[in-house]
mmCIF file of the C-alpha atoms, coordinates in Angstrom:
data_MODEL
# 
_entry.id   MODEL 
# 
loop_
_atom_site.group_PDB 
_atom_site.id 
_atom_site.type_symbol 
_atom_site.label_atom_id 
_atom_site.label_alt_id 
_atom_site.label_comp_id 
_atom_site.label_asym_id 
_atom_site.label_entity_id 
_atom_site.label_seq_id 
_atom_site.pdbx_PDB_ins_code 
_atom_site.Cartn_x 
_atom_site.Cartn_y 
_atom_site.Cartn_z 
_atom_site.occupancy 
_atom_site.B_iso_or_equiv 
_atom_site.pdbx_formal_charge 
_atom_site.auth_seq_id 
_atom_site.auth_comp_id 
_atom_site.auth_asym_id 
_atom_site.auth_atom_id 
_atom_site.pdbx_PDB_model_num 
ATOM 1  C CA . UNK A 1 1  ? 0.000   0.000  0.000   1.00 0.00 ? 1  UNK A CA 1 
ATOM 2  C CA . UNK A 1 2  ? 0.937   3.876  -0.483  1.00 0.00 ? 2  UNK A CA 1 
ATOM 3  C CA . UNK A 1 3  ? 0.082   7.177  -0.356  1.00 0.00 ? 3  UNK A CA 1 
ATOM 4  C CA . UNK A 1 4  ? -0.835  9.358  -3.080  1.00 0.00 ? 4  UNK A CA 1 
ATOM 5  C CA . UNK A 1 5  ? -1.107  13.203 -2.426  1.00 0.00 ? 5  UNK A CA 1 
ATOM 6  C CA . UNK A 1 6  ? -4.576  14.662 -3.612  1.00 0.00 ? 6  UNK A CA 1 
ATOM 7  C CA . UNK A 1 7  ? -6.983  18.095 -3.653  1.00 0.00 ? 7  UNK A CA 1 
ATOM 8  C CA . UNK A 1 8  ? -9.562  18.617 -0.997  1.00 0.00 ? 8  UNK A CA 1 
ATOM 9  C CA . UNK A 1 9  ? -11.578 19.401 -3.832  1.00 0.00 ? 9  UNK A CA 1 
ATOM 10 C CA . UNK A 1 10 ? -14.585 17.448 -4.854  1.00 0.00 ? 10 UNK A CA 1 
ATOM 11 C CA . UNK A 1 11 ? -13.454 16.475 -8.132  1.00 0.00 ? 11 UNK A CA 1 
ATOM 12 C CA . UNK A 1 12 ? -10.023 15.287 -7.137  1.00 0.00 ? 12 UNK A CA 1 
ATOM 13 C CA . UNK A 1 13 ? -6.848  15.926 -8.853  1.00 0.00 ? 13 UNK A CA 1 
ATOM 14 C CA . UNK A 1 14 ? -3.687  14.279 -8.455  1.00 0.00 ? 14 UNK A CA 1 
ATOM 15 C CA . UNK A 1 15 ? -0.463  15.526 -7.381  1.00 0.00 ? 15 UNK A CA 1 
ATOM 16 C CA . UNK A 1 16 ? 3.150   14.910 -9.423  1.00 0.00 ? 16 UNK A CA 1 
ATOM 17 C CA . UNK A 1 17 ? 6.251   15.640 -7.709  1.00 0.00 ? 17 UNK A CA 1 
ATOM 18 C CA . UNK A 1 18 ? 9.376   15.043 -10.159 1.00 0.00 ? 18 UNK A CA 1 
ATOM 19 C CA . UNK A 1 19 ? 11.415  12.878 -8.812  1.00 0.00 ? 19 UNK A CA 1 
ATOM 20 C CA . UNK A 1 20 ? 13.917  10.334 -10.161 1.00 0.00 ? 20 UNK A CA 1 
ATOM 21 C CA . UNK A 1 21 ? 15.279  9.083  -6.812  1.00 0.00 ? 21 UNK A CA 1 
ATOM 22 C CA . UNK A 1 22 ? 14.329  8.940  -3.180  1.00 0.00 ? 22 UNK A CA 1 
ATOM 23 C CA . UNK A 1 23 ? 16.869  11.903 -2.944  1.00 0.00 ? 23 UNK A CA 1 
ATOM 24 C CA . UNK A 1 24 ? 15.347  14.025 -4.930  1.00 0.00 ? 24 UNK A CA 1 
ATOM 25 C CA . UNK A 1 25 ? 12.220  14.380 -1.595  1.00 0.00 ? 25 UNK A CA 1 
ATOM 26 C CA . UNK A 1 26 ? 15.135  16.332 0.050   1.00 0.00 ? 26 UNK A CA 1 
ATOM 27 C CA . UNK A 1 27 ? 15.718  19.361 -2.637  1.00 0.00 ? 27 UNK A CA 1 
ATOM 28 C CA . UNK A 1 28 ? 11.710  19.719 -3.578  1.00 0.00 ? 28 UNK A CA 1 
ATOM 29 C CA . UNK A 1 29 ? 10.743  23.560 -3.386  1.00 0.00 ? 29 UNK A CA 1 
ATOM 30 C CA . UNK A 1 30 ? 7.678   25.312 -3.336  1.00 0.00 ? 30 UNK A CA 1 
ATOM 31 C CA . UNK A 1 31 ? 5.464   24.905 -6.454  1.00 0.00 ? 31 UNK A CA 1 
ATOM 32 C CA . UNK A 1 32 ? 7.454   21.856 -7.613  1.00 0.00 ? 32 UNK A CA 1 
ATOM 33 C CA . UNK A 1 33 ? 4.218   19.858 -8.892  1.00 0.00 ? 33 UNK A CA 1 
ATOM 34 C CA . UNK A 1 34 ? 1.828   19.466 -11.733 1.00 0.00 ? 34 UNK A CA 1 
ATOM 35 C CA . UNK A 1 35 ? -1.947  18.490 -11.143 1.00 0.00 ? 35 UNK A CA 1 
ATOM 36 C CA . UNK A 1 36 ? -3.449  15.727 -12.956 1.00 0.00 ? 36 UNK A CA 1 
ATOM 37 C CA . UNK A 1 37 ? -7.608  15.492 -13.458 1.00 0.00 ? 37 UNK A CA 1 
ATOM 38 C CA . UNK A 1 38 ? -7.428  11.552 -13.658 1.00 0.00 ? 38 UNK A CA 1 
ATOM 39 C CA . UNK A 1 39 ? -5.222  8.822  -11.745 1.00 0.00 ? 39 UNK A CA 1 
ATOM 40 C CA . UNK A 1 40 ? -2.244  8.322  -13.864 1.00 0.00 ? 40 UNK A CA 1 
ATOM 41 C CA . UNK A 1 41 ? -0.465  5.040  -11.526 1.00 0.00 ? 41 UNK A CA 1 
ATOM 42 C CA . UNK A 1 42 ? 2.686   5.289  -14.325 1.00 0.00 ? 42 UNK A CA 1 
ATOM 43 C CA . UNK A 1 43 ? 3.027   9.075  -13.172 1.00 0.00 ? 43 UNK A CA 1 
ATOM 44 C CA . UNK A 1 44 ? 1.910   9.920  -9.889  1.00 0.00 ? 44 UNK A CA 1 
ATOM 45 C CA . UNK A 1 45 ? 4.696   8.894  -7.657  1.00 0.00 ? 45 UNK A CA 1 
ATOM 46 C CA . UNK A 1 46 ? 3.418   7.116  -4.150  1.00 0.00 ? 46 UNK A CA 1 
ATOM 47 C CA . UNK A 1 47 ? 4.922   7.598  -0.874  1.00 0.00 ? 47 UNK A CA 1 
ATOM 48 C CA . UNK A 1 48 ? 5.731   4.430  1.615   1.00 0.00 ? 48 UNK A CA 1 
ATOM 49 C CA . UNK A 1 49 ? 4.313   6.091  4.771   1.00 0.00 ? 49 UNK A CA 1 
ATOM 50 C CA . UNK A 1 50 ? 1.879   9.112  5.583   1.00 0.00 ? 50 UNK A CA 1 
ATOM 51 C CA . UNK A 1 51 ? 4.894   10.630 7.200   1.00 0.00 ? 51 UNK A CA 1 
ATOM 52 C CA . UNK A 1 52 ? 6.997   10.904 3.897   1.00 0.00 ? 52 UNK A CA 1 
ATOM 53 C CA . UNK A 1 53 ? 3.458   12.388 1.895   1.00 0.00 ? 53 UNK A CA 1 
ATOM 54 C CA . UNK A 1 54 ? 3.324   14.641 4.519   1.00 0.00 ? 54 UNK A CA 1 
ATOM 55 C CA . UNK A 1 55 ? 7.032   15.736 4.302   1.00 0.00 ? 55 UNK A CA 1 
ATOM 56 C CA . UNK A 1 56 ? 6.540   15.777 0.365   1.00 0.00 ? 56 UNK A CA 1 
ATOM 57 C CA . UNK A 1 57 ? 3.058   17.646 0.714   1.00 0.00 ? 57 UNK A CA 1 
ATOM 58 C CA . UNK A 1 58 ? 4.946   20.280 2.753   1.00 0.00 ? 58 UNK A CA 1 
ATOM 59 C CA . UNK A 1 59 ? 8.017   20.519 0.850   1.00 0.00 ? 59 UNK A CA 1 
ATOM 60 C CA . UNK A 1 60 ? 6.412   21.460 -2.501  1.00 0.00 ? 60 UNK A CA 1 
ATOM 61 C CA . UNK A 1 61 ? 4.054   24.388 -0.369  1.00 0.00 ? 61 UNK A CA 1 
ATOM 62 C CA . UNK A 1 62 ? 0.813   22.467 0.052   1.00 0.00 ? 62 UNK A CA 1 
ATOM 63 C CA . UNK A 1 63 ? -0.961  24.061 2.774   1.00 0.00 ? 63 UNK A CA 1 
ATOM 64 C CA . UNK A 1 64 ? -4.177  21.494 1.985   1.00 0.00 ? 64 UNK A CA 1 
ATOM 65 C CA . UNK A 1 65 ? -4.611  18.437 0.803   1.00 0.00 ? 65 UNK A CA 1 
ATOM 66 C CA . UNK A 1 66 ? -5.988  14.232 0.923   1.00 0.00 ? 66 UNK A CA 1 
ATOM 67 C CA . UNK A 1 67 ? -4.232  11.188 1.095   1.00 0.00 ? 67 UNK A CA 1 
ATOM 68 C CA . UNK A 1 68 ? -5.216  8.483  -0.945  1.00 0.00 ? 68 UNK A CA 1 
ATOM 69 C CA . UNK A 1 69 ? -3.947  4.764  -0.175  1.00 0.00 ? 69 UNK A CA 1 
ATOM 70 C CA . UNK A 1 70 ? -3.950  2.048  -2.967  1.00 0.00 ? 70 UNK A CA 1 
ATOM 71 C CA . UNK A 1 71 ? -2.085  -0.416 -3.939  1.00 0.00 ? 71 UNK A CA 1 
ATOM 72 C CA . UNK A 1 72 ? -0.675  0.102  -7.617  1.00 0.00 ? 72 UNK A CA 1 
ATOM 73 C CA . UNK A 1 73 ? 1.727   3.278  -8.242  1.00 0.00 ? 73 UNK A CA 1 
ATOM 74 C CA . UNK A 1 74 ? 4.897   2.123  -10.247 1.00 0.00 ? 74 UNK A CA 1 
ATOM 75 C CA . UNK A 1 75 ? 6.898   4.573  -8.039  1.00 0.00 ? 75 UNK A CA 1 
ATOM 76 C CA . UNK A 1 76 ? 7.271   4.701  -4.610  1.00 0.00 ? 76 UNK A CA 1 
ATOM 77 C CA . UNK A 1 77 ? 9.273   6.592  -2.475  1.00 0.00 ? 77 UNK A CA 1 
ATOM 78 C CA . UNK A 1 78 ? 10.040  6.321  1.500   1.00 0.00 ? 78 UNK A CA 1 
ATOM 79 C CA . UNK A 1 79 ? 11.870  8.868  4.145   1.00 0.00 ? 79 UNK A CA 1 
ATOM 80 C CA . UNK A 1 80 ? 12.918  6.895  7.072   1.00 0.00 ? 80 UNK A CA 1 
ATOM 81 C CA . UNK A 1 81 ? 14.397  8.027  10.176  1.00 0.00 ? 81 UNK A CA 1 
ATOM 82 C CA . UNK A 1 82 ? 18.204  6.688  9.303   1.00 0.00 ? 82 UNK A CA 1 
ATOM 83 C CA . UNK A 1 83 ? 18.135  7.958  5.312   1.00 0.00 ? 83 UNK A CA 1 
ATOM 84 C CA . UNK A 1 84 ? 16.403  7.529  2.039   1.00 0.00 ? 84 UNK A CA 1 
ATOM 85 C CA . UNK A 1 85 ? 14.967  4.356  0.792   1.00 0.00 ? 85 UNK A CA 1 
ATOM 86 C CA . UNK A 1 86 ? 13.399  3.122  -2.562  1.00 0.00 ? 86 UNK A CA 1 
ATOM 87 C CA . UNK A 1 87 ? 10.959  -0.018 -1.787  1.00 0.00 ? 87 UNK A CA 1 
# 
């Protein structure tokens, strides 16, 4: 299972961070996301834990937003306490 970031809104859109590696969680900025209007599994990274979509949500500026957990996203992308890990 992971988390996906989503909108509060009632149609819900979809969050894309860019990233390539776990790494890449530590250098996001503000604004660093694109919105999707459908669930794209191939594109919308997932996050291991809430505590990593939180960090992520954060990270990127989100002062809002819903987490979604399914199984299925071909990416996903964990923070743990010790360093950065890919599952």
């Amino acid at each position: 299972m992971a988390y996906i970031l989503a909108t509060i809104d009632a149609k819900v859109r979809w969050y894309v961070v860019p990233l390539k590696t776990p790494k890449d969680i530590l250098s996001l900025e503000p604004g660093q996301f694109t919105l999707l209007d459908h669930l794209d599994l191939e594109v919308v990274p997932g996050f291991g834990d809430k505590d990593t979509a939180k960090k992520v949500a954060i990270a990127i500026g989100l002062t809002t937003w819903r987490y979604v957990k399914l199984d299925g996203p071909k990416h996903v992308y964990e923070l743990r306490e010790i360093g950065v890990v890919k599952r």
